[in-house]
N, C-alpha and C positions, 0 to 999 in steps of 0.2 A: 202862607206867604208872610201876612202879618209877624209871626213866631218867630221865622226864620229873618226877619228883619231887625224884630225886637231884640233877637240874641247877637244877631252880627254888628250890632249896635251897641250893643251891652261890652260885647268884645273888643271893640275898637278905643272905649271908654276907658274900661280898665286894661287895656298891654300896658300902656306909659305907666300905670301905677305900679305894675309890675318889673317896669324893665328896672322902675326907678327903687322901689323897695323890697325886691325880690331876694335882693345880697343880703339886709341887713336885716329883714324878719325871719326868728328863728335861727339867727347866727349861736346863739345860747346852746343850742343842739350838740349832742356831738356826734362826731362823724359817723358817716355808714360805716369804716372799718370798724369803729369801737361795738358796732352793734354786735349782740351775741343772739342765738336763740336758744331760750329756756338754759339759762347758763347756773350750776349749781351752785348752791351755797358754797364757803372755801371748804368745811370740814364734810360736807357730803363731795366737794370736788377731790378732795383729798381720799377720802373711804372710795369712789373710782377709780382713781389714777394706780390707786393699789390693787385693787380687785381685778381692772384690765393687767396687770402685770403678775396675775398670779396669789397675790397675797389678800386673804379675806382677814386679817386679824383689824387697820381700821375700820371694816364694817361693822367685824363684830361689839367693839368698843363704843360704837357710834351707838348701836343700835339698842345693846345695855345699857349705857346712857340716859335714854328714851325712855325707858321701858323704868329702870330703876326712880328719875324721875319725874316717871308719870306723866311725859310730854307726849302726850299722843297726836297734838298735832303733828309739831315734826316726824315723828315717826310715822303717822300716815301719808307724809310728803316720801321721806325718806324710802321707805321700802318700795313703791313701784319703781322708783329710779335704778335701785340697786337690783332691783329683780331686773329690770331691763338689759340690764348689764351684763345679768346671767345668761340671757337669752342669746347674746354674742360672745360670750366669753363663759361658758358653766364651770372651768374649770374648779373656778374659787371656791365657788357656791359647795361645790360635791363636796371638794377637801374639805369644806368646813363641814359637813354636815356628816361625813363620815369619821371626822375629831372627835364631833357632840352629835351624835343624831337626834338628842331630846334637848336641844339648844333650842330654845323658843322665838327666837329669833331669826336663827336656823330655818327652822322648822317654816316662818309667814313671809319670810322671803320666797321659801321653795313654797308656799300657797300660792303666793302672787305671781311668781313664775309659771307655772303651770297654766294659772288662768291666763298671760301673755301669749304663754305659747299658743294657745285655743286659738286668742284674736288673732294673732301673726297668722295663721295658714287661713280664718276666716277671711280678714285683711275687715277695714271699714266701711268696706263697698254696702251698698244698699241691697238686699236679699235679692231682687232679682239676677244681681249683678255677680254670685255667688254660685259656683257652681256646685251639684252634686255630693261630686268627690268633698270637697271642698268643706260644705256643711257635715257628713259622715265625720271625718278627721277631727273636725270644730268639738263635736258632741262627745264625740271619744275622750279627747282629750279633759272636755269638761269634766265628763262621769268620774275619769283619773284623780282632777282635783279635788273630789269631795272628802274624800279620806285626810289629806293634806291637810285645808283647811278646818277640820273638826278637827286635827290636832293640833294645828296653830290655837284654836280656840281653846282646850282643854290643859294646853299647857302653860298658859298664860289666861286662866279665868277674866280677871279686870281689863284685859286690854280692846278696846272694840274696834282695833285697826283687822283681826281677821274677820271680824263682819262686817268690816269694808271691802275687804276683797267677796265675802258672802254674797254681797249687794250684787255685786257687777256680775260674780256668778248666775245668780239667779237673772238678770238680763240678758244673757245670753244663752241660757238654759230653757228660755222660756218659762219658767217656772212660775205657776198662777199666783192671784195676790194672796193667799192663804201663807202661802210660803215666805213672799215679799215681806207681808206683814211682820211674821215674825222674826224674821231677822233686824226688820227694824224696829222691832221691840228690843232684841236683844243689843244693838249696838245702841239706842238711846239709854238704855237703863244703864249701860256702862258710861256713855259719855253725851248727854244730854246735845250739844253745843257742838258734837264734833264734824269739822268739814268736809273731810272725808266721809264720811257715810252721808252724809247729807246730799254731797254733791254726786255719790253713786243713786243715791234713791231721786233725785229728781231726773235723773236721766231714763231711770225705769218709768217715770212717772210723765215722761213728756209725748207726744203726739207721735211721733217717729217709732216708737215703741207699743208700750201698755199702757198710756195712758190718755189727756186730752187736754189741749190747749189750758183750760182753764182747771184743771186739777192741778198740773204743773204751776201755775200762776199761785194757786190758792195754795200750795204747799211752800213756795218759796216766799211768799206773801207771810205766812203765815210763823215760817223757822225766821225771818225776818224780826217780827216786830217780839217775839220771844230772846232774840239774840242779844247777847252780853254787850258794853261801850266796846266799839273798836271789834269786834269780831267780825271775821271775812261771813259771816253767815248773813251781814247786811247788803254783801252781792248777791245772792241766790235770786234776788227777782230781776238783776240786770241779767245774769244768767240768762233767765228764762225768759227775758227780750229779746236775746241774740237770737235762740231756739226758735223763738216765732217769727222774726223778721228776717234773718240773715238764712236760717239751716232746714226751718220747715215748705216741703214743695208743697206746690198748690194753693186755691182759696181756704182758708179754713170752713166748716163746715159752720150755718148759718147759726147756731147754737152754743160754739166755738170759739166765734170772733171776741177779742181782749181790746176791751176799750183803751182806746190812744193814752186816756189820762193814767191809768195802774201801768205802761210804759214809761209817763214819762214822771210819775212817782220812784220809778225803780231806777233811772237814771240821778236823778234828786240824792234816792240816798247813797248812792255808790258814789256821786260825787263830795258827798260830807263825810264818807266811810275812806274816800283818798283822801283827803286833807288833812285826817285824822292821825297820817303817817308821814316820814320822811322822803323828801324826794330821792327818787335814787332806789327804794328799798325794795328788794326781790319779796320779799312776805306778799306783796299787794301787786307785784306786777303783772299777776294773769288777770283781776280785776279793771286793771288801768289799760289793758290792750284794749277788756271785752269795752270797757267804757268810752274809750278812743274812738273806734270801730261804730257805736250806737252815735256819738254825736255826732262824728263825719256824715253820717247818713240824714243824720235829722237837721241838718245845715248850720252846724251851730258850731264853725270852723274854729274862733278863736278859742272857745272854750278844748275844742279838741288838742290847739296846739299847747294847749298848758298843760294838758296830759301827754301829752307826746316828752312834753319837758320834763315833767314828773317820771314817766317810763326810765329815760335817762337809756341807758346800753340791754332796759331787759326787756327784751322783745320778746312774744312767747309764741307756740305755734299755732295754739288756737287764741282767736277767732280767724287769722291771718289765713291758716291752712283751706277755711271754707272757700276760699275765695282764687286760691293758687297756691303756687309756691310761699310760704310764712316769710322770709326771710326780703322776700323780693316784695311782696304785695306790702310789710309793713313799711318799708323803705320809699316805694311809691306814694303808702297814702301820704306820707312825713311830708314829701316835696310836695306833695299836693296841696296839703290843706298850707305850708307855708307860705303859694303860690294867691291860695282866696284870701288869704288875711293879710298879703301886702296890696291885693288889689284891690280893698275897702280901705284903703289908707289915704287918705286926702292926699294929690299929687305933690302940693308944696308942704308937708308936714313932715312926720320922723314919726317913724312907727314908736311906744313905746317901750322902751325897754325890761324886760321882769322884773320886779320885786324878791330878791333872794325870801325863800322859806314864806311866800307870801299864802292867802289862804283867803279862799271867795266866798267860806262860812266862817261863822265864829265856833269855833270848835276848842273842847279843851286841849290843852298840849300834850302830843306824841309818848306815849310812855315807852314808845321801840326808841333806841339808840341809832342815829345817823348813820347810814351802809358808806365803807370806806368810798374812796372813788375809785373810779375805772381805771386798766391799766392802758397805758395809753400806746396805740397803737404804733407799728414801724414799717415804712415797708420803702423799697429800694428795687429799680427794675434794672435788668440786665440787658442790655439792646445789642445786639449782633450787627452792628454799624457803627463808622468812628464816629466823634464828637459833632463833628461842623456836618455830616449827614445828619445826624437827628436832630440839629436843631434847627438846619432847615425844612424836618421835616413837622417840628413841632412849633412854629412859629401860629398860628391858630387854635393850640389847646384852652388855652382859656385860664391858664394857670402858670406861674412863675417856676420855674424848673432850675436846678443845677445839674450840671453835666459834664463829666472828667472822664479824662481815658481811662478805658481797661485794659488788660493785657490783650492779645489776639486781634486787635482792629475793631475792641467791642467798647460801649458806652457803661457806663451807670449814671445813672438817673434819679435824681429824689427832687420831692417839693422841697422849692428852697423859702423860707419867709416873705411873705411880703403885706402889704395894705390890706386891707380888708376887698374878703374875696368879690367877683363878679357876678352876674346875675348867670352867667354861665357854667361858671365852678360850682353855683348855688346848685344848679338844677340835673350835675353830672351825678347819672345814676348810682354809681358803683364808688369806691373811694377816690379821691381825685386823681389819683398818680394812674391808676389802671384805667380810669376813665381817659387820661391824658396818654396815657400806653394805646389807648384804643384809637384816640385819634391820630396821632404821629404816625402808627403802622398800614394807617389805609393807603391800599396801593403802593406801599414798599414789600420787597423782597424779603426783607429781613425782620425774624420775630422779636418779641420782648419778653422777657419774663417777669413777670410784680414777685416779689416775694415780701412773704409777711412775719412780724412775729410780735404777736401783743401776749405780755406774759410768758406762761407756759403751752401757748397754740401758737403753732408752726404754721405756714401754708405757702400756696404759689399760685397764681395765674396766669396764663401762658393767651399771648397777643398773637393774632397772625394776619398781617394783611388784614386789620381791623375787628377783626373777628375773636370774640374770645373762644379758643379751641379748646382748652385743660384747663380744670380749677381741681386744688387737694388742696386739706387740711391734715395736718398731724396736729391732734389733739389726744393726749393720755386720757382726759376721764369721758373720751366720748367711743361708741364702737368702731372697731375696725372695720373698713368701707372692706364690701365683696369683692371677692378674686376678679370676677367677671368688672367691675366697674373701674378696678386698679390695671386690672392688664388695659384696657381701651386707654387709661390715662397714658400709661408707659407707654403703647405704642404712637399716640400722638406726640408723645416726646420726643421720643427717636427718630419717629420720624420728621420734623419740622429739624431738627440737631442734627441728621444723617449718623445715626449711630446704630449699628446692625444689629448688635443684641439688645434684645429688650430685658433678659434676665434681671440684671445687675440693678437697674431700675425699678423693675415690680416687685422687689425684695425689700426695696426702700421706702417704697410707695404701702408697703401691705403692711409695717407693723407703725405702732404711735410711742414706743418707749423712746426715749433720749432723742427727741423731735429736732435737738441743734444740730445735733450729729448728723440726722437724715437727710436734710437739708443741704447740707455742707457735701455731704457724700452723692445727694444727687448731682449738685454743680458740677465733680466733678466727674463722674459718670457720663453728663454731657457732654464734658469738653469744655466748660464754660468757667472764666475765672472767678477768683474765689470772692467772697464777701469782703469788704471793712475788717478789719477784727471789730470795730465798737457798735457794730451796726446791731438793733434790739435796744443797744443799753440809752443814748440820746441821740436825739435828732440832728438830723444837719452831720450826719458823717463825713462827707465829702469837702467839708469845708478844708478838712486838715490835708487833702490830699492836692498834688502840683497840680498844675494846668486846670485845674476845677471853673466851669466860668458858669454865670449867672443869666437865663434867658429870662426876661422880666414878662411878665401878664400883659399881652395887648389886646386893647380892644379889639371887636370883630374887623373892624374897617381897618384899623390899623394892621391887623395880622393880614389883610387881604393882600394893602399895601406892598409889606412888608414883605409878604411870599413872590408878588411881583416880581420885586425890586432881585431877586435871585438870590440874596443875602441877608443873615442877619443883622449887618453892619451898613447895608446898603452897596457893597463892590460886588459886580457882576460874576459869572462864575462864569472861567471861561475851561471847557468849551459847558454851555448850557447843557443841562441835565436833562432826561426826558420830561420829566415832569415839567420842568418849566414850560418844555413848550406843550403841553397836554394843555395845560392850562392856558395859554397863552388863545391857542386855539381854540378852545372851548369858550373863554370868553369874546372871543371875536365874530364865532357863528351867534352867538346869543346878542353882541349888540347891534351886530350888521343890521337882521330884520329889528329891531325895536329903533333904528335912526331912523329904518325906510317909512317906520308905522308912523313916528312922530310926524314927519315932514308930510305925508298924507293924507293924517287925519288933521280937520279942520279943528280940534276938541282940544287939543295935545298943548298948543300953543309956541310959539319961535322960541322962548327961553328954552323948557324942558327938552325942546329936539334942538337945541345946540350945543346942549349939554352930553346928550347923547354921541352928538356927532364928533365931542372933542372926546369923548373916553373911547368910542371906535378909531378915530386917526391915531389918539397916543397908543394903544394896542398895537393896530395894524405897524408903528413906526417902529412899535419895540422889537416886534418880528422881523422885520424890514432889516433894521440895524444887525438884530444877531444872527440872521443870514447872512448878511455881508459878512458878519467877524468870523463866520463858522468858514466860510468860501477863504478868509484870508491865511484863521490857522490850518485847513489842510496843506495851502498852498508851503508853510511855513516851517 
């Protein structure tokens, strides 16, 4: 009882701090549209967008490159992306290897494929969770890539990125530590320092596998304090915090348990090994999740929200995936931890503001060059209702709207500028416009569609009666979603659109080349009118078009008002719409019993149940009146 008082206590304390700094902490951020996951370098984004279209020639340039000089980081980055790629799209991979088939790069691409292929039918379920068939296919498949990889290796002696994919082999091969060992002889003799194998041998070496709590500890511990200024090998022991805290089930075994302090040593140097780099920068971004992720848990929110800042647009899947959906669970923790560090903000103060390029160690200066900025996101909803319908229906979004006719009796819709946003724009899940699509369509008849285009990623999300029903991306360097997951899109299209064939749309939905074109093409396939032409290129489209009008941001009470009043201008609408009186109703059954309780209870007091009683009469009068008016236009 105590607990349960202390916390609703603690809650009551800090809302006001929240409602009051909840807008302006973490305004720095940027939008959940801009968020990407695991989004590639431009010149490995560029070596996919080729590859899904058929052509392997920037891979192969890329990966000569690497290989000519000597960058085996990247290239151990680079090649499981690219192999990934193959695994949905092999055609590239074949052409090329059937060009060159002693192309060495060729050649550790198709290693690294082969061992995905294994994962992909094993999947990363937990053995029990595996069935059968399942592990047969897995093992097969491994046995296949041994040949593979022994000639990625021999044809390229100095490279230790195919005794990176060796590693992970040997992890899923079972393969005793005789074996382990020497491939991790042989990849350190090539490259002392490299993260890739590094990061394949502590996973063979962690408690989930082959090895135990504190062997994992003591190895990462250990490539740690060996590792070079500024080398990602100073995260391996934040790593192997996540592994214990976040991913390993159960107590550890009494012999097992990893003292608190070598945890929070390893959070220590991960956060002077992110300082070390530019904010914004994808090199360090799967570091700055895992390091996110470890301080949110250890309560040490402000420090969290500096890395959230430092993340900038690169969200990654793991550690995010342990926990759910990556995309959605990083987005949650973001509002999260924004929500505890406006609510330790003294009520009458101003949170402070960041420091551009500030730094919580003294660290020497970044020898990486500053990552350009993000492209910035676009998006524009298509509302199947005229104007003056959706902005009555969107008088409570929480956010400033413009809104101008379309052709057919339909809307469009974007964020139109205004003040600094609210605590409720603050805390809308999904980007504002589709969150603001979400709430305008509850309990209307009519859908909305968000469409998006930051860059060269296309997409659309499709509102219904509040409900998000269809989401797709057209993205070139990412894979093309399954037949089975594109037809369900299409058929939810057509049908909310009333359009009979679904062909003409899953044909659109199934490929990612020329994303403006597909887009464009689905509109019309709906029956839906076209875009802006400038829409993608700058904000605020709508401005240049007639009738265009501006819904401004009202507070909660204000929009309650405001939905009343039956108008956005405050003029009745005659004859009243259902909704009006759904609502009109609704709040009348809700204050009838709260006057009866006031006047009742002796606790309540004369003021409070007068107050009650005047917001039931004005109700009950507003009904009252457009009864009458309703009785006089029939008459009429």
């Amino acid at each position: 009882m105590t607990v349960t008082m202390t916390a609703t206590l603690r809650t009551l304390i800090t809302l006001p701090r929240m409602l009051r700094h909840g807008a302006a902490v973490g305004a720095h951020l940027p939008p959940d549209a801009a968020v990407v996951l695991d989004p590639p370098a431009p010149e490995l984004r560029a070596a996919l967008t080729a590859a899904y279209a058929g052509d392997h020639g920037p891979a192969r340039d890329l990966l000569a490159a690497t290989r000519v000089g000597a960058e085996w980081e990247r290239r151990g980055g680079y090649v499981p992306r690219l192999a990934e790629s193959a695994l949905h799209s092999p055609g590239w991979l074949d052409a090329w290897l059937a060009e060159s088939p002693r192309d060495p790069d060729a050649v550790l691409v198709k290693a690294e494929h082969c061992v995905q292929q294994a994962w992909e039918i094993r999947t990363s379920a937990r053995a029990s969770s595996v069935s059968r068939d399942q592990f047969q296919a897995f093992f097969a498949l491994l046995d296949d890539a041994v040949p593979v990889i022994g000639a990625a290796a021999e044809l390229n002696p100095t490279d230790p990125v195919p005794w990176q994919v060796a590693l992970t082999h040997a992890r899923g091969s079972q393969a005793p530590r005789e074996v382990f060992d020497a491939y991790w002889a042989e990849a350190t003799t090539r490259a002392p320092h490299h993260y890739g194998c590094h990061l394949s041998a502590l996973q063979y070496l962690c408690d989930k596998w082959y090895g135990s709590h504190t062997e994992m500890f003591d190895f990462a511990e250990r490539a740690a304090e060996h590792a070079l200024p500024g080398s990602k090998l100073h995260a391996l022991p934040l790593l192997a915090a996540v592994e214990y805290d976040v991913v390993a089930d159960g107590t550890p075994a009494e012999g097992d348990r990893i003292d608190r302090s070598r945890i929070h040593a390893a959070l220590k140097r991960a956060q002077e090994l992110s300082d070390a780099y530019p904010q914004g920068d994808p090199e360090v971004a799967g570091l700055r999740n895992h390091l996110t992720l470890m301080l949110v848990l250890a309560d040490r929110h402000g420090e969290a929200l500096e890395q959230f800042r430092a993340v900038g647009v690169h969200a990654t899947e793991y550690p995010w995936a342990y926990l759910g959906d990556a995309r959605e669970e990083f987005l949650e923790f973001r509002s999260g931890v924004r929500m505890h560090v406006a609510a330790r903000v003294p009520f009458f103060s101003r949170p402070r503001p960041p420091v551009p390029g500030a730094r919580t160690e003294a660290v020497a200066p970044s020898p990486h060059p500053a990552p350009a900025s993000p492209v910035t996101p676009h998006c524009l909803a298509l509302v199947a209702a005229p104007p003056h319908t959706v902005a009555d229906a969107a008088l409570m979004c929480g956010v400033p709207l413009r809104i101008a006719p379309a052709p057919g009796r339909s809307s469009y819709v974007e964020l139109a500028a205004g003040p600094e946003p609210g605590l409720r724009a603050t805390l809308l899940g999904e980007d504002r416009l589709t969150a603001a699509a979400d709430n305008f369509t509850t309990g209307e008849p009519w859908p909305a569609l968000v469409l998006r285009r930051t860059g060269d990623r296309y997409g659309f999300t499709l509102l219904h009666k509040g409900k998000k029903v269809a989401d797709h991306d057209w993205d070139p360097a990412a894979p093309v979603p399954d037949h089975a997951a594109v037809a369900a899109t299409a058929g939810t299209l057509t049908t909310v659109y009333g359009v009979a064939d679904t062909r003409p749309v899953t044909n659109l939905l199934r490929g990612s080349d020329d994303p403006a074109r597909r887009q464009s093409a689905l509109l019309a396939a709906l029956g839906l009118p076209p875009l802006p032409a400038d829409f993608g290129t700058r904000d605020e489209v709508l401005t240049t078009l007639a009738d265009a009008r501006v819904l401004a941001r009202r507070g909660f009470f204000g929009g309650i008002v405001d939905t009343l009043s039956g108008d956005p201008a405050g003029r009745p609408t005659l004859p009243r719409r259902p909704r009006w009186w759904v609502l009109r109703v609704a709040a009348l059954l809700l204050f009838v019993p709260v006057m009866a309780y006031a006047w009742w209870s002796p606790d309540i007091g004369w003021f409070r149940a007068s107050l009650s009683t005047i917001a039931t009469c004005y109700i009950a009068g507003q009904l009252t009146g457009a009864w009458r008016r309703r009785g006089r236009i029939r008459k009429g």
